[in-house]
C-alpha positions in Angstrom: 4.2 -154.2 -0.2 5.2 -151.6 2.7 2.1 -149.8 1.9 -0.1 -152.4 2.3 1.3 -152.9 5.3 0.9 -149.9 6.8 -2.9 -149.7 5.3 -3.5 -152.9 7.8 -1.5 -151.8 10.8 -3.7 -148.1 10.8 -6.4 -150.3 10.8 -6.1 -151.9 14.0 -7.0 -150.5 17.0 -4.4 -151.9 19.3 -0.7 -150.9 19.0 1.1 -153.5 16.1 4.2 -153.1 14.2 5.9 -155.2 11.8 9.5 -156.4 11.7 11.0 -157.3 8.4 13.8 -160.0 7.5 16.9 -157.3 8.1 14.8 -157.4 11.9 13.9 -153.9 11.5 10.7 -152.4 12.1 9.2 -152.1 8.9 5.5 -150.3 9.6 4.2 -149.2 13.4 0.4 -147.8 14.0 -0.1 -145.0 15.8 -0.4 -146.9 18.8 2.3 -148.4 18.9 4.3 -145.3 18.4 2.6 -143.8 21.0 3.6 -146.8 23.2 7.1 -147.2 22.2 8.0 -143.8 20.5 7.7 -141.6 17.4 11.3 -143.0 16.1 10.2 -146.6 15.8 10.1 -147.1 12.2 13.4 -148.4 10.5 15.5 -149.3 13.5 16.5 -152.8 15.3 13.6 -154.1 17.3 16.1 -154.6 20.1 16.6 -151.1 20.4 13.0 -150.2 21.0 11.9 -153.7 22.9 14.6 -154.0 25.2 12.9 -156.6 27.5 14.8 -160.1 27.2 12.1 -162.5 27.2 9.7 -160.4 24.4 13.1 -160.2 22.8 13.7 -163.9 22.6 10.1 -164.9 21.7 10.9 -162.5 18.2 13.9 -164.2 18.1 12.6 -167.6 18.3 9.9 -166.6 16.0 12.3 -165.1 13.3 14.2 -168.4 13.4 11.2 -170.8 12.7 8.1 -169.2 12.1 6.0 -170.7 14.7 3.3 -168.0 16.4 4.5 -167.5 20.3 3.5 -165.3 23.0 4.9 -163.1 25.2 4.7 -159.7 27.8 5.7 -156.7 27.9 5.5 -154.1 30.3 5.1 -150.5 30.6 4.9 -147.5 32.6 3.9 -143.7 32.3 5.3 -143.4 35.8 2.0 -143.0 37.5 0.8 -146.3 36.5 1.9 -149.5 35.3 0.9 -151.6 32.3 1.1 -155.2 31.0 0.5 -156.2 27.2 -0.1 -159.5 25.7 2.0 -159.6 22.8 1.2 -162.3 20.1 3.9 -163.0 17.6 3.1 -164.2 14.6 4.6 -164.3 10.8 2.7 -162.7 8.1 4.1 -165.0 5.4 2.4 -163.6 2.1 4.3 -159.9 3.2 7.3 -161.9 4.9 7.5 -160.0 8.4 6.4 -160.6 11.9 3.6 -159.1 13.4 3.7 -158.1 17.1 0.1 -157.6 18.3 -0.2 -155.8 22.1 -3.1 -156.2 24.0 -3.4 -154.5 27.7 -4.0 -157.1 29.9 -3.8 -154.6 33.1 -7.1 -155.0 34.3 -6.7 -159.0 34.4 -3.6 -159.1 36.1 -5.2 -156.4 38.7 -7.9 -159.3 38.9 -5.5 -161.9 39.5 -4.0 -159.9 42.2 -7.0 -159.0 44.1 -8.1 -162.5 44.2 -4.7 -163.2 45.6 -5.2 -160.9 48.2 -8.7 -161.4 48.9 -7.3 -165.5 49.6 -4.6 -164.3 51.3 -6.8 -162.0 53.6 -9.4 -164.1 54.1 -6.9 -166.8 55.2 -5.2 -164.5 57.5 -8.6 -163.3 59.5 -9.4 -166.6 59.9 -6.4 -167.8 61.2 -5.8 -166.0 64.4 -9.1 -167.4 65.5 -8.9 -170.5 64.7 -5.1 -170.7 66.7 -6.5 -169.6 69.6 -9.7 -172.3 69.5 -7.4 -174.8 69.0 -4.9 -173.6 71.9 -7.7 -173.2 74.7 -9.1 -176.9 73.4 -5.6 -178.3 74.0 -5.5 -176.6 77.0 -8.6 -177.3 78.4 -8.2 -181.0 77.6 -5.0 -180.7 79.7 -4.1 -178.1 82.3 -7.4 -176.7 83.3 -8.9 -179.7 82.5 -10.6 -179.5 86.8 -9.9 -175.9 86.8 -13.2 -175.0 86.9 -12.8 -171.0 86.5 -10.5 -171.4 83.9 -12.4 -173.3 82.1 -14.7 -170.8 82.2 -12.9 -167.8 81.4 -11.7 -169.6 78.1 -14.6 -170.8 76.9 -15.8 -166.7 76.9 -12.9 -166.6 75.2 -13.7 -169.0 72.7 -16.9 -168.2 72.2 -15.9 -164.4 71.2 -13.5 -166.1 69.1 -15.8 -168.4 67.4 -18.5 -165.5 66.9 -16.1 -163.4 64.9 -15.3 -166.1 62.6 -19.2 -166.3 62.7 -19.1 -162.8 61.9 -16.5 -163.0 58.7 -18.0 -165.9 57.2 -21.4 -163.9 57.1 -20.1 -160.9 55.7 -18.4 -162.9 53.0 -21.6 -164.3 52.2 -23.2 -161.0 51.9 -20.6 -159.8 49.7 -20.7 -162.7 47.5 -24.7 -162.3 47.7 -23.8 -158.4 46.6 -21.3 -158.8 44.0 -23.6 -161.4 42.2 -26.5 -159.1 42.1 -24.9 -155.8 41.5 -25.7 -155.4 37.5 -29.4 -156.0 38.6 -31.7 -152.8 39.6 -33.9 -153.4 42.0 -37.6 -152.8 41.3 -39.0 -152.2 44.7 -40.7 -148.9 46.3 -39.2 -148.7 49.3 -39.8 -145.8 51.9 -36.2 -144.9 53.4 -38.4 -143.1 56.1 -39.6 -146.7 57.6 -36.0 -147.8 57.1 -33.9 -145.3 58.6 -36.6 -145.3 61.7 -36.4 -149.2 61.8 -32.6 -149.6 62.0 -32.7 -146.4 64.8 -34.7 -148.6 66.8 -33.0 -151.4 66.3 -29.5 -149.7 67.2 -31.0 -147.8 70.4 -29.7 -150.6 72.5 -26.0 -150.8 70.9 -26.3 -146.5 71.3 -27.0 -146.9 74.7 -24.8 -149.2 76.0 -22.7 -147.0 75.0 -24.3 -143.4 75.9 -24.6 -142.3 72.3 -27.7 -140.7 71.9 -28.9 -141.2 68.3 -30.4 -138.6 66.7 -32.6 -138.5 63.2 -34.1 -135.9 61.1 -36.2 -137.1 58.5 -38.4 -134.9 56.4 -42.7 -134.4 57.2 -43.8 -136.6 54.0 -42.2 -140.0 53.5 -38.7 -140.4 50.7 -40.2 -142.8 48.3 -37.6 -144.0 46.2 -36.8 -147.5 44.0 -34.4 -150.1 45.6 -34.0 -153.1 47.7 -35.2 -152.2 51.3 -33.1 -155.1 53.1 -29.7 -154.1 51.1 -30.7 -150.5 51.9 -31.0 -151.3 55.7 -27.9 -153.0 55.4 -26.4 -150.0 54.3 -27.9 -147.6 57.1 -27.5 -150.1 59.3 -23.7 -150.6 58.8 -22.6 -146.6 58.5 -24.6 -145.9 61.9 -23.2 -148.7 64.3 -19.6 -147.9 62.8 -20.3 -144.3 64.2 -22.0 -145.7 67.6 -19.0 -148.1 67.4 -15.8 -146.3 66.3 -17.2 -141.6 66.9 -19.6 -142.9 69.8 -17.3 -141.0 72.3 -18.5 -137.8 70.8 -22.0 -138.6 72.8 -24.6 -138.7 69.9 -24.9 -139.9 66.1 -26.7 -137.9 64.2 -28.7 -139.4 60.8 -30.1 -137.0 58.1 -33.1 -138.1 55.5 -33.1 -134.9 52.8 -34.6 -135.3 49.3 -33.6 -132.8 46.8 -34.7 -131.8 43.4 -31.2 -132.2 41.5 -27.9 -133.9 43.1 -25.3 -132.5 40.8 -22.8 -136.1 41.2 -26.3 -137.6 39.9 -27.2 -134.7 37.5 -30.8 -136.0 38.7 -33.5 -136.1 41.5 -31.9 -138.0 44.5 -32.2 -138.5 48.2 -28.9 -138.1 50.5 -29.0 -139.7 53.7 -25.9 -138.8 56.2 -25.2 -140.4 59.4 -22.7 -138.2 61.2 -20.6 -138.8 64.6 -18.8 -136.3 66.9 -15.7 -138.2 67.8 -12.1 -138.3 66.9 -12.4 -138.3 63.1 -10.4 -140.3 60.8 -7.1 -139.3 58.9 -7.2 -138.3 55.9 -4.7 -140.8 54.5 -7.4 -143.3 55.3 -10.2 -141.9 53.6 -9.6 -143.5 49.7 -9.0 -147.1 50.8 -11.8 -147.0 53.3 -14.0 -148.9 51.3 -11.7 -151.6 50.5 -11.6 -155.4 51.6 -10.3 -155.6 55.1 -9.0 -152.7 55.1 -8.6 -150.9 58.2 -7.7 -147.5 59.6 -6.8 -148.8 63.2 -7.1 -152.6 62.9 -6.4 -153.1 66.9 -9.4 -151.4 67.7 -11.3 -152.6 65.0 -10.8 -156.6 65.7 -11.8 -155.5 68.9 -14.8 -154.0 68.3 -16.3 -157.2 66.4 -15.0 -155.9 63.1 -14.6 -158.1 60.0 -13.3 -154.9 57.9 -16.1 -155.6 55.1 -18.6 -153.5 56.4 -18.0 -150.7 53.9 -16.7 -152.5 50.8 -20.3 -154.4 51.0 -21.9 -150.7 51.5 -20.2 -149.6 48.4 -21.5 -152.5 46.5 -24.7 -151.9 47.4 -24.3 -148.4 46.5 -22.7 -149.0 43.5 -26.3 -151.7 42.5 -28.2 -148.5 43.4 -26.5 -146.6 41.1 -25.5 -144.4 43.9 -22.6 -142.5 45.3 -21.0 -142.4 48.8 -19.3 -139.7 50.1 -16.9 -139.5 53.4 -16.1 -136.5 55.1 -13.5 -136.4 57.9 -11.5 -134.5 59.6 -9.1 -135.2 62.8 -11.1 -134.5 66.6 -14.0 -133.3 64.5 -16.2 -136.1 63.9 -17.0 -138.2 60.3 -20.3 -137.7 58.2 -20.4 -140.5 55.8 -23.5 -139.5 53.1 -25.1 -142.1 50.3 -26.1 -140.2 47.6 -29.4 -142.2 45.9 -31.4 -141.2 42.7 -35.1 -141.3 43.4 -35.3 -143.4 40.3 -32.8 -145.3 38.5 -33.4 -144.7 35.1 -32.6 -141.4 35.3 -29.3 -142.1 37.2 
């Protein structure tokens, strides 16, 4: 009988073991050993699962027999991970089974929608606050106060476009994340594109004396892709740069098409917008690119930003089958660089 049950624990590709009716550990897989520990095998199931509610369910299950489920967590010290462990009896070889199945990556998915709510609540919020104060307000105190009046409804009207602003980005995200598993089958010259969103940009650059600066190659970079989600892209690293380096006095963007990227281990196009200003830490370079996240949020509220900008650039990216690469360093500037496979079969 203990052979046979060790024949169907090896055969499982999850971590299992078995407790008997002395509730001992009768048979572990190699998974599980490597979960809980070589020395498994023979001793107490409380003295290898010593977290109180997995311990109860076996407990509860050992008494009657009915199938229950439980957690159990674990850690390697770097990261942390949560099981699913069904408990079940396994009546024709009288033990119960303990099944664990890592669950991590839904309980990281539970979380980030938690966040995203929460984030999405909080951005809106402040906004909506200060609408609804100047409204009061305006109905009451500066109801005949003519300037004013007119000072907060600039306000609210800045107010009401960044809420404009969010909602819009959200959109596009959602528009992003729904679409990201198809390719695009366009041609698309980045040439035109990169040329369109300069001129587009030239006013934003001046306003602010940045001069904007391209260098694209003689022939055109014909590539496959979606030329609005590609503009979107270009469009979004440059006016960060005008926006957040502009006080280095000129952006520079960079069209190059070589023969073999080695991240793409294939043909690919890089294109690099670079500005001259302050530079970011490098503590905030890794969670750039994540929802509302913000490496001087003051300054970036202030500046019109929804802090989605990039996480819908790497999204688009990612569709691409792309790669985006941010180089930084303090009072030397920032060059952000897409990496693109001319064609996306090969990437």
């Amino acid at each position: 009988m203990a052979e046979a049950i060790h024949e169907v624990l090896a055969a499982l590709p999850m971590p299992v073991l078995a407790i008997g009716g002395s509730e001992r550990i009768v048979s572990a897989n190699d998974a599980a050993k490597a979960l809980l520990g070589q020395g498994v095998s023979g001793r107490h199931y409380v003295t290898f699962l010593r977290q109180p509610q997995l311990i109860e369910t076996i407990a509860a299950v050992l008494q009657d027999s009915q199938p229950r489920v439980s957690q159990y967590f674990s850690s390697d010290g770097i990261e942390d991970t949560t099981f699913r462990v069904t408990v079940g009896v396994l009546a024709n070889m009288r033990v119960v089974l303990l099944s664990f199945q890592d669950v991590s990556h839904l309980e990281q998915a539970d979380q980030m929608r938690r966040d995203f709510v929460a984030n999405v609540s909080h951005e809106l919020r402040t906004p909506l606050t200060a609408l609804m104060g100047f409204i009061e307000t305006l109905r009451g105190p500066a109801r005949e106060d003519a300037a004013a009046r007119d000072r907060f409804l600039d306000i609210m009207e800045g107010e009401a476009g960044r809420m404009n602003r969010l909602v819009g980005d959200l959109l596009s995200l959602s528009r992003v994340e729904g679409n990201q598993r198809v390719r695009p089958q366009d041609r698309v010259n980045l040439s035109d594109v990169v040329q369109s969103v300069a001129r587009t940009l030239a006013p934003l650059a001046n306003d602010t004396s940045v001069v904007l600066e391209c260098d694209l190659p003689q022939q055109p970079v014909i590539l496959i892709g979606d030329a609005d989600q590609l503009m979107q892209v270009i469009t979004n690293l440059v006016e960060n740069a005008v926006k957040y380096g502009g006080s280095g006095g000129r952006v520079a963007i960079k069209l190059t098409e070589v023969a073999r990227d080695t991240s793409l281990r294939a043909p690919g196009v890089l294109i690099s917008v670079t500005d001259f200003g302050p530079g970011i830490d490098p503590v905030h370079l890794p969670r750039l690119t994540e929802r509302f996240y913000r490496a001087d949020s003051h300054r970036s509220r202030a500046l019109g930003g929804t802090g989605l900008g990039l996480a819908i650039v790497k999204h688009i990216i990612n569709r691409h089958r792309g790669r985006l690469r941010i180089d930084s360093e303090l009072g030397q500037g920032s060059t952000f660089t897409v990496v693109l496979p001319l064609d996306l079969n090969s990437a």
